[in-house]
MARTORNU-340866 format. One record per residue: residue number from 0; residue in three letters; chain; x, y, z of N, C-alpha, C in turn. Coordinates in Angstrom, 1 decimal. Atoms other than C-alpha are relative to their C-alpha. Layout:
<atoms>
    i   aa  ch     nc1     nc2     nc3    cac1    cac2    cac3     cc1     cc2     cc3
  NUM  ALA   A       X       Y       Z       X       Y       Z       X       Y       Z
...
</atoms>
This chain:
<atoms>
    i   aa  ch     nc1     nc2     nc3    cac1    cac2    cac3     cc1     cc2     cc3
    0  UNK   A     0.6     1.3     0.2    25.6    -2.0    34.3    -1.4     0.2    -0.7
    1  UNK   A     0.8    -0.1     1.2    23.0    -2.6    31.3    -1.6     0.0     1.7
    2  UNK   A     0.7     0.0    -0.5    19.5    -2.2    32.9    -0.9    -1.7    -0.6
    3  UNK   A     0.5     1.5     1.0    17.7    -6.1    32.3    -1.8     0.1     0.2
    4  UNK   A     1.4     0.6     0.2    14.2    -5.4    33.4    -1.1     0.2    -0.8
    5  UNK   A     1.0    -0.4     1.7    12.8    -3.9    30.0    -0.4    -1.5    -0.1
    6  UNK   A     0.8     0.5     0.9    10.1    -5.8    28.4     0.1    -0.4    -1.3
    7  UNK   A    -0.1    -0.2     1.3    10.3    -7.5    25.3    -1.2     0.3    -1.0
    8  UNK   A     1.0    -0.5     0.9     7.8    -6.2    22.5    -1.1    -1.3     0.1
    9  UNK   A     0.4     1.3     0.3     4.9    -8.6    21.8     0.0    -0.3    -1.0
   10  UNK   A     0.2     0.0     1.3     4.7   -10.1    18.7    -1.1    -0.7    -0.2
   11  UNK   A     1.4    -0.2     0.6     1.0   -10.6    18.5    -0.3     1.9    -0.2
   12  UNK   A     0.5    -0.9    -0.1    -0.9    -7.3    17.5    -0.6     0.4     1.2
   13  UNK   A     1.0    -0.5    -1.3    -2.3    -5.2    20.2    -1.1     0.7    -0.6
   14  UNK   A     0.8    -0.2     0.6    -5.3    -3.7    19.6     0.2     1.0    -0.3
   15  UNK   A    -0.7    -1.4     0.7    -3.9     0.0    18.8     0.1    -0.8    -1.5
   16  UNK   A    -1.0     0.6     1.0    -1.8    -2.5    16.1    -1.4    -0.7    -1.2
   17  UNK   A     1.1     0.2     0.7    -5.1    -4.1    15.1    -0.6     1.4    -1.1
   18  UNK   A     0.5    -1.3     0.8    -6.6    -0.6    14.0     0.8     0.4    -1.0
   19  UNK   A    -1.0    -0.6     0.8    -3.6     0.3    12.5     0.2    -1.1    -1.2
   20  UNK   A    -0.4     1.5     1.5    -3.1    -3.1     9.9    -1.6     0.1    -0.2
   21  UNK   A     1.4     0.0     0.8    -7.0    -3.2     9.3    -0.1     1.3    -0.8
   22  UNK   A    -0.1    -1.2     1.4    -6.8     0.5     7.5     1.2     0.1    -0.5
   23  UNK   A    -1.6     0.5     1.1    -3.2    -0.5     6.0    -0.8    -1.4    -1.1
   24  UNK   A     1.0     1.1     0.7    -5.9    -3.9     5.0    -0.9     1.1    -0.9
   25  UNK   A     1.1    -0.7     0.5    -8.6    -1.6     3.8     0.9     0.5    -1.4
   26  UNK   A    -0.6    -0.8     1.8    -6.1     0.4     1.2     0.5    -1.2    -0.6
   27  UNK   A    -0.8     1.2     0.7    -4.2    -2.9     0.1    -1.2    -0.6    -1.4
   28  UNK   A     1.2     0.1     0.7    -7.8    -4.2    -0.8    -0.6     0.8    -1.2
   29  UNK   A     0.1    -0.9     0.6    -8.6    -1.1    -2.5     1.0     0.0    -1.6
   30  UNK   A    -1.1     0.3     1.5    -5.2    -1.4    -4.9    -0.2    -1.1    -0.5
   31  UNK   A     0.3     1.0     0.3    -6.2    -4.7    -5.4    -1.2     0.5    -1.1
   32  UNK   A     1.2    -0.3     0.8    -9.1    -3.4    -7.2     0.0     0.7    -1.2
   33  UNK   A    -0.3    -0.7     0.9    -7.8    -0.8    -8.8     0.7    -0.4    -1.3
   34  UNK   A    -0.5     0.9     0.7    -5.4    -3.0   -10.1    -0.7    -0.4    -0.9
   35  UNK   A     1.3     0.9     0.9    -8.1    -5.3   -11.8    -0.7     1.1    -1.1
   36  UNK   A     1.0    -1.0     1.0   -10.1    -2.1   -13.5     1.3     0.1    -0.7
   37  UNK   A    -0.8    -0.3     1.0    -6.6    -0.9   -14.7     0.5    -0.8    -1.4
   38  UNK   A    -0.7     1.3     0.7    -5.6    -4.3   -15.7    -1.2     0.0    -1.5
   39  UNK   A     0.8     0.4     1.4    -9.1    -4.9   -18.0    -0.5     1.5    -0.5
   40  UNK   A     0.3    -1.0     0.8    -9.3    -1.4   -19.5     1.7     0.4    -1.0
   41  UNK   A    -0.9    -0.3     0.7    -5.6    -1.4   -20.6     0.4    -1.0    -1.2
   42  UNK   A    -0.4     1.5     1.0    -4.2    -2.7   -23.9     1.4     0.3    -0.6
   43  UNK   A    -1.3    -0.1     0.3    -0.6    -2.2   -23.9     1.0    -0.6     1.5
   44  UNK   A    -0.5     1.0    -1.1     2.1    -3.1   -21.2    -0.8     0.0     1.3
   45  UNK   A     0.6    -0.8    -1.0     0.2    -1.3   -18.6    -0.9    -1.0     0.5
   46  UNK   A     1.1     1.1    -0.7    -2.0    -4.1   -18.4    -0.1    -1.6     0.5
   47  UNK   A    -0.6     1.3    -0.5     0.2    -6.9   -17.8     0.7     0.2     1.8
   48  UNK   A    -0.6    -0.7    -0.9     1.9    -4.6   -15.3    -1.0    -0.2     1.4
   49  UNK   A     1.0     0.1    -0.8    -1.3    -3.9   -13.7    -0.7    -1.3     0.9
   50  UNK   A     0.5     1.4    -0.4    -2.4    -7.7   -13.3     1.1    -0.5     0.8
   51  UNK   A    -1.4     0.9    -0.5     1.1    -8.8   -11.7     0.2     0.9     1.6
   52  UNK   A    -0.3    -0.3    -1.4     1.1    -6.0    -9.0    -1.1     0.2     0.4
   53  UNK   A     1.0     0.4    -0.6    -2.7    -6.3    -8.4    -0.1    -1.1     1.1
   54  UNK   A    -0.4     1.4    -0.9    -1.4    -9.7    -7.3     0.8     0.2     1.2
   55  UNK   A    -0.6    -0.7    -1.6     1.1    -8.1    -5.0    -0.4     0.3     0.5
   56  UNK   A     1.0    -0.8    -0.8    -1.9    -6.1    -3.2    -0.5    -1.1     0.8
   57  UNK   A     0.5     0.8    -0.5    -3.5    -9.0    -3.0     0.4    -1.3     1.1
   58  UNK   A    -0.9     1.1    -1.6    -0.6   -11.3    -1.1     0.1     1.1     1.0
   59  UNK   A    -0.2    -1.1    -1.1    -0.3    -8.0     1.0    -1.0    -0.3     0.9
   60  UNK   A     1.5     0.1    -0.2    -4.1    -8.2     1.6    -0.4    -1.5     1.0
   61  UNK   A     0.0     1.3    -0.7    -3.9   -12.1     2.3     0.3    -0.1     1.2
   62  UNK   A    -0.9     0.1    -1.4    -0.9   -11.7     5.0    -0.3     0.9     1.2
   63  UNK   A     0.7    -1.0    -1.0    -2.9    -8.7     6.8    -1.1    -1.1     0.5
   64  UNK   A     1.5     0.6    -0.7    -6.2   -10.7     7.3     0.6    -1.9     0.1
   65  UNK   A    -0.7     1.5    -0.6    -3.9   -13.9     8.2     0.3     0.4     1.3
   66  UNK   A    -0.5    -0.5    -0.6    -2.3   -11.7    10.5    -0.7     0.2     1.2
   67  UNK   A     1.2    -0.6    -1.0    -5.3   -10.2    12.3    -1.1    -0.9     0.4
   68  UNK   A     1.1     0.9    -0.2    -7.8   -13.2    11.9    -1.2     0.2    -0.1
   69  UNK   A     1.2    -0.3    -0.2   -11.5   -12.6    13.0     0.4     1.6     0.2
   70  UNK   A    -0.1    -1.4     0.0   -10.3    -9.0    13.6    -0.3     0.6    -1.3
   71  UNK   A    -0.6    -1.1     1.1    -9.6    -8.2     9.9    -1.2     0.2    -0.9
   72  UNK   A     0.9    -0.4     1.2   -11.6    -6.0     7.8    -0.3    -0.5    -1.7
   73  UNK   A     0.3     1.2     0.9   -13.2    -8.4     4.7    -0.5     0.9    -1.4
   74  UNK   A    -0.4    -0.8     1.0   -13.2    -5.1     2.3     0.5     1.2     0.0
   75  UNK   A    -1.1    -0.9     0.3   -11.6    -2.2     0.5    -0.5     1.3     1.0
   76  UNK   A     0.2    -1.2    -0.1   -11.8     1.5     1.6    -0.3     0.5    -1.2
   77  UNK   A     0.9    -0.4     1.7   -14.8     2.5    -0.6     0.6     1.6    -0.1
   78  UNK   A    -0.1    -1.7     0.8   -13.9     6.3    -0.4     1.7    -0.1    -0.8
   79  UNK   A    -0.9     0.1     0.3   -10.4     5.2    -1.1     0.1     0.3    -1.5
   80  UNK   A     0.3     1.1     1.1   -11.2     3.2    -3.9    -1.3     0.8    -1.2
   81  UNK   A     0.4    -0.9     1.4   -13.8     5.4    -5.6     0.6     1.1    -0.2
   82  UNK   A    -1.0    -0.8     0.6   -11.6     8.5    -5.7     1.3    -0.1    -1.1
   83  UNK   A    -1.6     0.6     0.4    -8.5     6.8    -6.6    -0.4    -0.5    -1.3
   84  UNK   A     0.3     0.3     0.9   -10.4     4.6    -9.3     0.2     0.6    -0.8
   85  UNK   A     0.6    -0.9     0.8   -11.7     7.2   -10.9     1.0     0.4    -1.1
   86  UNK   A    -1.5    -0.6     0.1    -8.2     8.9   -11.3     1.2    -0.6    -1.0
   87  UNK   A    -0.8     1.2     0.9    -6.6     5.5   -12.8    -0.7    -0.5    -1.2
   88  UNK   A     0.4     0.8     1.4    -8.9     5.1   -15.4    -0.6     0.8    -0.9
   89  UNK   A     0.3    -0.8     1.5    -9.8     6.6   -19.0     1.1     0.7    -0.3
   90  UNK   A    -0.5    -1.3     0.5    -6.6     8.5   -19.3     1.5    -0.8    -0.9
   91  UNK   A    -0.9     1.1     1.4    -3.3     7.4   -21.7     0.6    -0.7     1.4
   92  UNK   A    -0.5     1.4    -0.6    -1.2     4.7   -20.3     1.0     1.1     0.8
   93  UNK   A    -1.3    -0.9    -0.8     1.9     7.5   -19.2    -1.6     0.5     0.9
   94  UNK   A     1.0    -1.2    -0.9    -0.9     9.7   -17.3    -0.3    -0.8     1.1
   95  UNK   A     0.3     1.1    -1.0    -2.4     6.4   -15.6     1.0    -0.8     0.6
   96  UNK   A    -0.9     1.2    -1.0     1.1     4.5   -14.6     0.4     1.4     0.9
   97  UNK   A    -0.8    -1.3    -1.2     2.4     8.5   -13.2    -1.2     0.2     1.2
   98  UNK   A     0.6    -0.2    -1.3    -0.9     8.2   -11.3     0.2    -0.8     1.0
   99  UNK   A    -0.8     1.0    -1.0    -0.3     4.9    -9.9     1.1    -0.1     0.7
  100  UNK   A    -1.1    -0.2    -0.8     2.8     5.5    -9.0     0.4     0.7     0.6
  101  UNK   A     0.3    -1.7    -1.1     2.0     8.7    -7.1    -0.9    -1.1     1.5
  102  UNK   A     0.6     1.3    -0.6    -0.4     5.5    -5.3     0.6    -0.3     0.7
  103  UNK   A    -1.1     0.5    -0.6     2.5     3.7    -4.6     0.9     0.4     0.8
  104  UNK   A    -0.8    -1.2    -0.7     4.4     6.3    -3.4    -0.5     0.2     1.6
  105  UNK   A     0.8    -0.1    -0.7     1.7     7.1    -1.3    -0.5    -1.0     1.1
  106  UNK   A    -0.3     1.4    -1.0     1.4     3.6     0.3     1.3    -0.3     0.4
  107  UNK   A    -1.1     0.0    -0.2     4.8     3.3     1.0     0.4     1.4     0.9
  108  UNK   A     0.4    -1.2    -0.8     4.6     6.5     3.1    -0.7    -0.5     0.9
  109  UNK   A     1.0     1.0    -1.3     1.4     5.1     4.9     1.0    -1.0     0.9
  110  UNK   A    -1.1     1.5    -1.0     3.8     2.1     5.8     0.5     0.1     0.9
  111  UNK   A    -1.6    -0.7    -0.4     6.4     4.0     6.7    -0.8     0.4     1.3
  112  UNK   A     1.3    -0.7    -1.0     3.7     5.8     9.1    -0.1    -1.2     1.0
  113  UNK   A     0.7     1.0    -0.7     2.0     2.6    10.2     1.2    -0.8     1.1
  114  UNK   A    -1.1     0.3    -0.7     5.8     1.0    10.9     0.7     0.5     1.7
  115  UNK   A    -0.4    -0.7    -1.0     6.5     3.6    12.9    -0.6     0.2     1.5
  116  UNK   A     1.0    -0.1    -1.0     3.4     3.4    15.2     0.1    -1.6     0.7
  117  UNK   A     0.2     1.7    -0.5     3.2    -0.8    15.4     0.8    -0.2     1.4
  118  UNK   A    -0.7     0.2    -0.8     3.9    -2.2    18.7     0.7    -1.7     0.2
  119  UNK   A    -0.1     1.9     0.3     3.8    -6.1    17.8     1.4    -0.3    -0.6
  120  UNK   A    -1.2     0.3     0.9     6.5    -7.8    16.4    -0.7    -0.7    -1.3
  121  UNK   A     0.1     0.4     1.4     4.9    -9.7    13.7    -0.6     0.7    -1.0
  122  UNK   A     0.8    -1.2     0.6     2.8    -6.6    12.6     0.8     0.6    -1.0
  123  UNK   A    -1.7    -1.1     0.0     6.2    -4.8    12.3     0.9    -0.6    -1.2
  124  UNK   A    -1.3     0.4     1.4     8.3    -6.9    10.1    -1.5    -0.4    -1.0
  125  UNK   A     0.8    -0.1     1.2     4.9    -8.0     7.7     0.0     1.5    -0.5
  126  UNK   A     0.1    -1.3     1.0     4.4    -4.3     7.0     1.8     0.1    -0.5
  127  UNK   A    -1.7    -0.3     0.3     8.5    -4.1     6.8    -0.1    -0.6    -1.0
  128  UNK   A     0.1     1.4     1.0     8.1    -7.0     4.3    -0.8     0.7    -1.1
  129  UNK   A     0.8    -0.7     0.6     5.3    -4.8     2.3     0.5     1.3    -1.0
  130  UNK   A    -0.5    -1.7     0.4     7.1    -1.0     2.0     1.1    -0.6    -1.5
  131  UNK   A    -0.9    -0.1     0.9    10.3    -2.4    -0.3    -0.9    -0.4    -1.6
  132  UNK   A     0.5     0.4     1.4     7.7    -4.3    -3.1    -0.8     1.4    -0.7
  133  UNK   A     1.0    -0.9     0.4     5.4    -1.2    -3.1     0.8     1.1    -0.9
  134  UNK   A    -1.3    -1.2     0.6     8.7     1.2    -3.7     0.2    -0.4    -1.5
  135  UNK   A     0.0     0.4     1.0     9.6    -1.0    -6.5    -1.0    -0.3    -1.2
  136  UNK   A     1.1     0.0     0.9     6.2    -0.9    -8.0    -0.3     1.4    -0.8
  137  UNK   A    -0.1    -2.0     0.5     6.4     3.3    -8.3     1.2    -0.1    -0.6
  138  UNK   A    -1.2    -0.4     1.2     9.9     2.9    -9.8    -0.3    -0.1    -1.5
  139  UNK   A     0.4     0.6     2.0     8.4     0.5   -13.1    -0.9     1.0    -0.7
  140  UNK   A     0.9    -0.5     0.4     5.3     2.8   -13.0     0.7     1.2    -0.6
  141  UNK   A    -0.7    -1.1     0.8     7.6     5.8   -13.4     0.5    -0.1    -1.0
  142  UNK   A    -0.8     0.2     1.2     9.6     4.3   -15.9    -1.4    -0.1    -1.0
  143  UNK   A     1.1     0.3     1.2     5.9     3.3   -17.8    -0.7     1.2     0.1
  144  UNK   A     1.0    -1.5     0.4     4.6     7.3   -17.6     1.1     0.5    -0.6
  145  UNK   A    -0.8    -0.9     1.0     7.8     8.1   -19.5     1.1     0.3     0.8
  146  UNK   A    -1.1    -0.7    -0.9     9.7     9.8   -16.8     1.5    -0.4     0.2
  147  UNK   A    -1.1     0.3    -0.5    13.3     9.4   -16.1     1.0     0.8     0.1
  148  UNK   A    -0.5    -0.9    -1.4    14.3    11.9   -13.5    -0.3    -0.8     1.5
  149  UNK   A     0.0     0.5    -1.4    15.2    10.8   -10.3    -0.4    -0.2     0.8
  150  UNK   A     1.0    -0.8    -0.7    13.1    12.9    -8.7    -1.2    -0.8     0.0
  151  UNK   A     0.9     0.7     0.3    10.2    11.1   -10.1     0.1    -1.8     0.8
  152  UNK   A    -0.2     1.0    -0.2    11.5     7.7    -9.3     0.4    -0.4     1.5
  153  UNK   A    -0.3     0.2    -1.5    12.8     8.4    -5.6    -0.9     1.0     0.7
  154  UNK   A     1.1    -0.9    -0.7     9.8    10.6    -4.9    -1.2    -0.9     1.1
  155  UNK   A     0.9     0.3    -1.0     8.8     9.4    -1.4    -0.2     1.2     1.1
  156  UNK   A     0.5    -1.3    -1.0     7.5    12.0     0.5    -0.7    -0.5     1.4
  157  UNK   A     0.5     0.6    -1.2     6.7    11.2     4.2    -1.2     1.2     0.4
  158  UNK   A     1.3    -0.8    -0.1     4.0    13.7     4.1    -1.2    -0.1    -0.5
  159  UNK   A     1.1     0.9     1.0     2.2    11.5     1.1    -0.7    -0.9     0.5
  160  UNK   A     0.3     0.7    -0.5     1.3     9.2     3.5    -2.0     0.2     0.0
  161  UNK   A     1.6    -0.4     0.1    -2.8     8.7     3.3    -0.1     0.1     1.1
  162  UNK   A     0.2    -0.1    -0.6    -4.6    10.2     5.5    -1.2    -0.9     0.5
  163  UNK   A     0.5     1.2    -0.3    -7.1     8.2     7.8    -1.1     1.0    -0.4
  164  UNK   A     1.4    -1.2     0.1    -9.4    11.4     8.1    -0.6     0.5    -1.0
  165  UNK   A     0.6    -0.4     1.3    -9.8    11.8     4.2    -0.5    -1.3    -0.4
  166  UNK   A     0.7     1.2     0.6   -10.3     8.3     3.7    -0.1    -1.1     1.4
  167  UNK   A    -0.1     0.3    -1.0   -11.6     6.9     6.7    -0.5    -1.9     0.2
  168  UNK   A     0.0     1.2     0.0   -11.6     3.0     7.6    -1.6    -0.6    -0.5
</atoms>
């Protein structure tokens, strides 16, 4: 006989859940930004590219600090966001979408991370809701650094995930 007295999940955030979606908030914010520099320094596709999935950061960004309320953190991860910048900008357009999409990669990993920790239920499917656009953002980038190896294109590494302790909330 099934056991009935389990608990069902909550689906508000707990406050573990909170900590965990405000620095998943913090990087979103951050690509949001990055986006925007890449977008007004590029003058080829890269910069139509850049403006369309800046916008994706930023509905990411919106649904987190909907999510959380008075909880949620109201900007980027500066160490994020100046390292990362830096990295995305001055260099050719292939150099700058293979970084991006090393980015992407990289968030999509974090997710994957964050996913795996959330105890909430609506925490849980918003980031679930998050991971598939970010994937698909590192495939176009790949395709716009040139690349087309597999490897490049399905290169998610669950090890890429950002760390909290290099770039801390």
């Amino acid at each position: 006989m099934a056991d009935t007295s389990t608990t069902a999940p909550p689906k508000q955030p707990t406050s573990a859940d909170a900590a965990l979606l405000s620095y998943a908030l913090g990087l979103e914010f951050a690509m949001v930004d990055i986006y925007a520099r890449v977008s007004a320094a590029a003058r080829d596709d890269l910069g139509a590219v850049a403006e369309l999935f800046g916008a994706h950061h930023r509905a990411a960004a919106q649904s987190l600090t909907g999510l959380l309320g008075r909880k949620a953190p109201t900007g980027r991860n500066e160490k994020f966001f100046a390292e990362q910048s830096a990295k995305a900008s001055g260099g050719t357009t292939r150099d700058t979408a293979a970084h991006l999409a090393g980015l992407e990669n990289a968030l999509v990993a974090t997710h994957l991370k964050v996913l795996g920790t959330l105890r909430g239920i609506d925490g849980a499917t918003l980031v679930a809701s998050i991971i598939p656009i970010e994937a698909r953002q590192a495939a176009v980038l790949v395709g716009l650094s040139g690349s087309t190896a597999l490897d490049d294109i399905m290169a998610l590494d669950p090890e890429a995930a950002i760390d909290p302790e290099t770039y801390p909330a």
